[in-house]
C-alpha positions in Angstrom: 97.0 180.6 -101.1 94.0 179.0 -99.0 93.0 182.5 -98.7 92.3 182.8 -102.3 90.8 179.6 -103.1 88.5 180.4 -100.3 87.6 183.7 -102.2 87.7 181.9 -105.4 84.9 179.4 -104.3 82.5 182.4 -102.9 83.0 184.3 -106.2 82.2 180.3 -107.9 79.2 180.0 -106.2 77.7 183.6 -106.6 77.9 183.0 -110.5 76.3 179.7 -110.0 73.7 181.2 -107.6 72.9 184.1 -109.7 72.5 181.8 -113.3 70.4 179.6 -111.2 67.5 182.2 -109.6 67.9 184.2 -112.7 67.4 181.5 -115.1 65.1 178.7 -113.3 63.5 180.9 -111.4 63.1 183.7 -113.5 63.7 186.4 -110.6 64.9 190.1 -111.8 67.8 191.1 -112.0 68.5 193.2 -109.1 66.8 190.2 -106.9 68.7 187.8 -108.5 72.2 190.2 -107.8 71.3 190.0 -104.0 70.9 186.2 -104.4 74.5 186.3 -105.7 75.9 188.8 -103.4 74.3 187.2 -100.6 76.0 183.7 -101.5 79.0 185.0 -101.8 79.5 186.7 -98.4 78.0 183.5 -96.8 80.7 181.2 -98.5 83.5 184.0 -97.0 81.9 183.8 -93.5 82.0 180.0 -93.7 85.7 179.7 -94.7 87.0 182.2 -93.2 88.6 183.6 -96.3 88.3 187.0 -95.4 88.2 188.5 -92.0 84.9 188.1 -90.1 84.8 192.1 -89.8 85.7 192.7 -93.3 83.2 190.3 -95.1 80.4 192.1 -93.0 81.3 195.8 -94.4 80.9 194.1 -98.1 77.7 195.2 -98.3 78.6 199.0 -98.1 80.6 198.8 -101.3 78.6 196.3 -103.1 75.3 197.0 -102.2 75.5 200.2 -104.0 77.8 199.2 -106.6 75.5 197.3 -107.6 72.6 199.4 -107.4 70.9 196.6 -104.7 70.7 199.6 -102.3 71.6 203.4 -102.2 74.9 204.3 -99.9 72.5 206.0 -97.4 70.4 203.1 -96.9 73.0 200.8 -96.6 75.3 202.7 -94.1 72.2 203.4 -92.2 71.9 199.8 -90.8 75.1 200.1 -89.7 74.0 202.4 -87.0 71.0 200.8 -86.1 69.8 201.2 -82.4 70.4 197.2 -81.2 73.9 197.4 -82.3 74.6 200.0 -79.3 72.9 198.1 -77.1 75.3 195.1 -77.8 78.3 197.3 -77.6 77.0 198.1 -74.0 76.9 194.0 -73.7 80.7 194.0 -74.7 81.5 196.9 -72.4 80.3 194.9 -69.5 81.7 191.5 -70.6 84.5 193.7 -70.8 84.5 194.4 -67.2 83.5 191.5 -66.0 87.0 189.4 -67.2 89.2 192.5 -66.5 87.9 192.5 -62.4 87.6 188.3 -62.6 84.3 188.3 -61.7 83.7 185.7 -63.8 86.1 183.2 -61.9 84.1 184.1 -59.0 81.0 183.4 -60.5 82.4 179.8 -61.3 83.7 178.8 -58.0 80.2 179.5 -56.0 77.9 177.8 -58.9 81.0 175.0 -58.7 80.3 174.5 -54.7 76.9 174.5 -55.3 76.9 170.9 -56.5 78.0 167.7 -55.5 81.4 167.0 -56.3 81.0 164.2 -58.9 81.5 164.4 -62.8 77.5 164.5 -63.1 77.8 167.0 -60.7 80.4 168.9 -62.5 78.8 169.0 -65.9 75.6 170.2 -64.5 78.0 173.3 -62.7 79.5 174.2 -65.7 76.5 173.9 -68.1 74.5 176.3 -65.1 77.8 178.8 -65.3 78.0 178.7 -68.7 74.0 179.2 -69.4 74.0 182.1 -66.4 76.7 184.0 -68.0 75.4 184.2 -71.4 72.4 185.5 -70.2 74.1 188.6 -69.5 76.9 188.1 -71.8 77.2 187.1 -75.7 77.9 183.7 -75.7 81.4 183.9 -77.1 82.4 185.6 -74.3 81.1 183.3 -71.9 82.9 180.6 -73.7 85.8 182.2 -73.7 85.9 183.1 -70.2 85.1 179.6 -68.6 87.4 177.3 -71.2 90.5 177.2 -68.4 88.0 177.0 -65.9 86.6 173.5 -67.7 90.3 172.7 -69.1 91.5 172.8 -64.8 89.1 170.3 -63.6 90.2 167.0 -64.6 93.2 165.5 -67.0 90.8 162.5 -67.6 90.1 162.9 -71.7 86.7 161.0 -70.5 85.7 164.0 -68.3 87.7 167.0 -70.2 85.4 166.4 -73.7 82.4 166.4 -71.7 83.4 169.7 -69.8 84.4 171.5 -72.7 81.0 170.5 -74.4 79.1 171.3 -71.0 80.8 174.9 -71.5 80.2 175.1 -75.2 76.5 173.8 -75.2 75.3 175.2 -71.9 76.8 178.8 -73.5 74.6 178.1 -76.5 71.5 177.4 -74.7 71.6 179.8 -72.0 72.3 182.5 -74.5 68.1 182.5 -76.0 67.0 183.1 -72.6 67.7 187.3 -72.9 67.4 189.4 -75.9 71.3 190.4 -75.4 72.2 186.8 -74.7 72.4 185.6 -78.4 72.9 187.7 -82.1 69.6 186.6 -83.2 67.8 187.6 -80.8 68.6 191.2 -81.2 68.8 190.5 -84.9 64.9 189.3 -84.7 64.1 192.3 -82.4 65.4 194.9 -85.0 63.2 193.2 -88.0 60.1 193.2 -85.6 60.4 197.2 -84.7 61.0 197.7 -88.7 57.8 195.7 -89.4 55.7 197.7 -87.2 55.4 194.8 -84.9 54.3 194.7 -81.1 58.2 195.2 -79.6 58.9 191.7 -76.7 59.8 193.5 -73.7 63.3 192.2 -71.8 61.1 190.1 -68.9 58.6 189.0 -71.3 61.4 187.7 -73.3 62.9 185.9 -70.2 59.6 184.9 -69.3 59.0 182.8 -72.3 62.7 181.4 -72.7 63.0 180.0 -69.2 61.6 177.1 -70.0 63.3 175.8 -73.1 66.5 176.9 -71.5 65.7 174.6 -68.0 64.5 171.6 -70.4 67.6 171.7 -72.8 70.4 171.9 -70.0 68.1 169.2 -68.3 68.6 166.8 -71.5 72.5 168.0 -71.5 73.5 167.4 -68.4 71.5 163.8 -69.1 73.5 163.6 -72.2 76.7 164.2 -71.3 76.6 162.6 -68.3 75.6 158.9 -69.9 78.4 156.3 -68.6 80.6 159.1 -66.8 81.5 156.7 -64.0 83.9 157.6 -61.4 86.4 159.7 -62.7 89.4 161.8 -61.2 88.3 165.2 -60.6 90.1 169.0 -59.1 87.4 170.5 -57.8 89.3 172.7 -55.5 90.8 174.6 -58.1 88.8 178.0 -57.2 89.6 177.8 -53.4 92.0 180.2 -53.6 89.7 182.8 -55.0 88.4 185.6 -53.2 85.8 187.9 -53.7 87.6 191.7 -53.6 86.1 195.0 -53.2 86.2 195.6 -57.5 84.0 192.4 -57.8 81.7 193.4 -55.2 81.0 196.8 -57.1 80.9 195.3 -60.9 78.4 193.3 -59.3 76.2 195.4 -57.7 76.4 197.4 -61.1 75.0 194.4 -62.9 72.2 193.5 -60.3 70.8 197.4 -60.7 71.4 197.0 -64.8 69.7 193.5 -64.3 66.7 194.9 -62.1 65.5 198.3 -64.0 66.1 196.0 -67.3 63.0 193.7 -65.4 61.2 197.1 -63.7 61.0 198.6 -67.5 59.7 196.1 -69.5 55.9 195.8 -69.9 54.0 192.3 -69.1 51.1 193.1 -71.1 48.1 193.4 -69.8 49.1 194.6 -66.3 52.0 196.7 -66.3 53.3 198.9 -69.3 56.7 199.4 -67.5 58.9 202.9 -67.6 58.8 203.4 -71.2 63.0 203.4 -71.1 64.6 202.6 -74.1 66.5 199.4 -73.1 69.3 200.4 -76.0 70.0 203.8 -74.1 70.1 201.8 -70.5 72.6 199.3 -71.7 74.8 201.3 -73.4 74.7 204.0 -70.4 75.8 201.3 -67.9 78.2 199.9 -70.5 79.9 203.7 -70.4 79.5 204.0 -66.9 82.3 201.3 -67.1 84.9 204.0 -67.9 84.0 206.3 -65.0 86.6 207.2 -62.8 85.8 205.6 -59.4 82.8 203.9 -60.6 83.8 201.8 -63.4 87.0 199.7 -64.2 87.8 200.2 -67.9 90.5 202.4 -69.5 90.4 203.4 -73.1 93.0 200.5 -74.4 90.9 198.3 -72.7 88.1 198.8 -75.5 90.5 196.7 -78.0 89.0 193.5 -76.5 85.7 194.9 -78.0 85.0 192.8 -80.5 83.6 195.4 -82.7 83.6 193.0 -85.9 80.6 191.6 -84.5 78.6 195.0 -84.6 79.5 195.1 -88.4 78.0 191.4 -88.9 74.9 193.1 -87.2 75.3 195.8 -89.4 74.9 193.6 -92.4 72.6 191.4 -91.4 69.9 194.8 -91.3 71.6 195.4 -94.7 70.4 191.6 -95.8 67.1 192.5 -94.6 66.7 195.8 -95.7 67.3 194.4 -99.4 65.1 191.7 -99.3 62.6 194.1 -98.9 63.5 196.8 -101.1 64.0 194.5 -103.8 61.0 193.0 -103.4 62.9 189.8 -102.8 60.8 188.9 -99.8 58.1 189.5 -102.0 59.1 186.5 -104.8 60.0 183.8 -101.8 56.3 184.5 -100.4 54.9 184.1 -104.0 56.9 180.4 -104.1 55.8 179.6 -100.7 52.2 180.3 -100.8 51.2 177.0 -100.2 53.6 176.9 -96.9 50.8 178.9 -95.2 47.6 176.6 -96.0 49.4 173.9 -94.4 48.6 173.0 -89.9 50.8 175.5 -88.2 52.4 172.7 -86.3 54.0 171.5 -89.4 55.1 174.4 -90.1 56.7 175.3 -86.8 58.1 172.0 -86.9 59.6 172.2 -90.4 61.0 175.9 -89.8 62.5 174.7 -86.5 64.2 171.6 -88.2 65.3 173.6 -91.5 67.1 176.5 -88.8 68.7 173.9 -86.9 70.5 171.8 -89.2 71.1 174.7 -92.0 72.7 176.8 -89.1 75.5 174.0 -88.5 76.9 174.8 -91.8 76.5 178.8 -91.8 76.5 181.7 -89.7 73.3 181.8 -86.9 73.7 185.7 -87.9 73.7 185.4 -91.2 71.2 182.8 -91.6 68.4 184.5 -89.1 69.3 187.4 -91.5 68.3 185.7 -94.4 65.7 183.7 -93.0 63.6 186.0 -91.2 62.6 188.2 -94.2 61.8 184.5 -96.2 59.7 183.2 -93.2 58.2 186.5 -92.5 57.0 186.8 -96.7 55.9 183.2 -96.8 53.6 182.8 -93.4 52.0 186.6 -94.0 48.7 185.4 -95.2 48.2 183.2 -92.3 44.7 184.0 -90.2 46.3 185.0 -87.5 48.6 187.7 -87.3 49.8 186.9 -83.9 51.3 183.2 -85.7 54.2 185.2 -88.1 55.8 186.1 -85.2 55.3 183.0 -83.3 56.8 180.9 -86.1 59.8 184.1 -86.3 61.0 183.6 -83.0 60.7 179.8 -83.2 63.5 180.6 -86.5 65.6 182.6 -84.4 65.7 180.3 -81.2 66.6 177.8 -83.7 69.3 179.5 -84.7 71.4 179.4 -81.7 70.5 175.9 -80.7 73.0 173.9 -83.4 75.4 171.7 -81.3 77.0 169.1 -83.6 79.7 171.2 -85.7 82.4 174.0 -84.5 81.3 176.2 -87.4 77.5 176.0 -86.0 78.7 178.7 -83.2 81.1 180.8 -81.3 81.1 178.5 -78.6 81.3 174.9 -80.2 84.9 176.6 -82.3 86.1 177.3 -79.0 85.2 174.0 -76.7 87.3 172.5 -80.2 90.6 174.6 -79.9 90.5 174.3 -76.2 91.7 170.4 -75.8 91.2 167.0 -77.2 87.6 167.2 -78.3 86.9 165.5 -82.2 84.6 167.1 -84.6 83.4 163.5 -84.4 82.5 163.7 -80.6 80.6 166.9 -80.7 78.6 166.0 -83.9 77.3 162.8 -81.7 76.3 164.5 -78.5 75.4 167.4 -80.7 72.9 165.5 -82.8 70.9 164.6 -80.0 70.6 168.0 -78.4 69.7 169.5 -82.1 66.7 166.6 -82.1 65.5 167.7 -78.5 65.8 171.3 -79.8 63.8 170.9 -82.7 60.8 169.1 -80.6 61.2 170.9 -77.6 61.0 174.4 -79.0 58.3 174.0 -81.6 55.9 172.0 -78.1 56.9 175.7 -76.5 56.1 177.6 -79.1 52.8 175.8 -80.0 51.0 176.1 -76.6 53.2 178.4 -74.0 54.5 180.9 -75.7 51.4 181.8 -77.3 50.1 183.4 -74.1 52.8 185.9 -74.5 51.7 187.3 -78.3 
């Protein structure tokens, strides 16, 4: 029955939304159908009332049906190149929890640091941000929630290690393009605008920063009044580093390496002209080689291939915008966006993705958004300032930290122990203020030497 009041209420709000752009804002109708459409899947990926996987394949039967885009344009983004190099990204992550690598990974990061509960929530928000690097953040999540949940019984220390695990996922995950949805999401809107591509140590290059500041201000955070509390920090001794680990990792340090040698640092080096798509999804095959890898067939089920279809529509989202001319209206209503100091409107882009991405989807709302932001900041001077203010969008995006629907990780750190909607949202909302400031000061003087 919640099921279908969850339906009811999309299908409620798509009416409302269409009556509303049609009417007040006098939009056509095929633009004003997308504004519907578009409402409604975002109400369904916020309750839940459908399956994630299934809400994201809507767009092949609606899209058409209502004549928003043609069958072959539609199916077409479900095949486009950055979801292959994600599934490559799962392939690995994959991998990585069948041989246990991860636990390993845990226990040296955890003797690393000193063995108090600042200590500890530094480890775990390093582990966590390290892993989703290389890994989606979900995954990482996933992987070190019993390793937060096996430190302490204190309820004191267990919220703050779950939220270490949940944030640190979060903010680690910008640093890479295959670290966070949006990232690749923002990559596949660039290469279909024609735009300079960001090359994978360029990216990292720019992200490092942010990522350090944040998990400095975390660690500060969540450490405030931790006191002296009972801790089990000896919970990975009995871990060893076997000969499977040993190969998955040297695996990952070539992956990581030609994924540096190959991208461009413009001027000075144009790299080896790979296609980083191609490399990840070869290494992420080369997982079910005999000998080599450490994957069987039925071990592709923990795949979560209903993320690749939330990519898929996400390009679909964007590819209407366009084709609708959709983009086209927004930019006409936001003209005056673009006379205004570009600090403003960094700052008011970075604000408006933070907060509106702790009630929906990062996916779906960097789909939506970048096509708006791109169509309202195009007349600006300087070319090299739409992309700027893009990637400040889509950083944004993954950096919401007060409510469990925000991300992947924050649902988790909740189902994993005694942590309160209540407690996040207050450690949250600080980390979503020093997001907002922290990644427009970035944007506005360092990572313009990049673009």
């Amino acid at each position: 029955m919640g099921e279908w009041r969850g339906i009811l209420i999309g299908m409620a709000v798509a009416i409302v939304a269409f009556f509303a752009v049609s009417e007040y804002a006098s939009l056509p109708l095929a633009q004003s159908l997308l504004v519907a459409l578009v409402a409604f899947m975002v109400v369904l990926w916020t309750n839940e009332a459908l399956p994630l996987g299934i809400v994201s394949l809507l767009p092949i039967v609606l899209f058409p049906a209502f004549e928003i885009l043609s069958i072959q344009k539609t199916t077409a983004n479900y095949a486009n190149p950055i979801i292959y190099l994600f599934l490559g990204g799962f392939m690995l992550a994959v991998a990585t929890e069948k041989t246990g690598l991860h636990k390993i990974i845990a226990k040296r990061l955890l003797q690393a640091f000193p063995n108090t509960p600042r200590g500890i929530i530094a480890s775990l928000g390093i582990t966590a941000s390290c892993l989703s690097m290389i890994l989606s953040n979900t995954t990482t999540a996933l992987l070190l929630l019993p390793v937060a949940l096996s430190i302490s019984e204190d309820r004191f220390l267990k919220i703050r290690f779950l939220l270490a695990v949940a944030f640190g996922a979060s903010i680690g995950g910008i640093t890479t393009p295959i670290g966070s949805p949006p990232n690749l999401i923002l990559l596949g809107f660039l290469d279909k605008q024609g735009m300079d591509p960001i090359g994978f140590a360029a990216w990292v290059a720019m992200m490092l920063p942010v990522t350090m500041m944040m998990l400095y201000i975390m660690v500060n955070v969540l450490s405030f009044r931790s006191g002296d509390h009972t801790l089990n920090a000896e919970a990975f001794h009995e871990v060893h580093f076997d000969r499977h680990q040993k190969r998955l990792t040297w695996i990952l340090g070539i992956l990581v390496t030609l994924l540096f040698v190959n991208s461009p640092i413009k001027p000075f080096y144009s790299g080896l002209g790979l296609n980083e798509n191609a490399i990840l999804l070869g290494f992420g095959m080369l997982m079910f080689v005999p000998k080599i890898g450490f994957l069987e067939w039925k071990d592709s089920k923990k795949i979560p291939y209903e993320i690749m279809f939330l990519f898929g529509a996400g390009f679909c989202i964007a590819s209407a915008f366009s084709d609708t001319g959709l983009a086209q209206s927004v930019s006409k209503a936001l003209e005056h966006v673009s006379a205004l100091p570009i600090i403003l409107i960094v700052l008011a882009v970075a604000t408006f993705a933070i907060f509106a991405t702790e009630i929906l989807s990062n996916t779906a709302l960097i789909s939506i958004l970048l096509p708006i932001v791109y169509a309202a900041v195009h007349t600006l001077d300087f070319p090299l300032e739409e992309e700027l203010i893009m990637i400040t969008a889509t950083i944004c995006t993954s950096y919401a930290f007060m409510l469990p629907i925000a991300t992947p990780p924050n649902a988790i750190a909740i189902s994993g122990g005694d942590l309160k909607v209540s407690e996040m949202a207050r450690f949250g909302f600080l980390l979503n203020i020093a997001g907002v400031l922290i990644v427009s000061a970035i944007a506005l003087s360092y990572w313009k030497l990049f673009l």
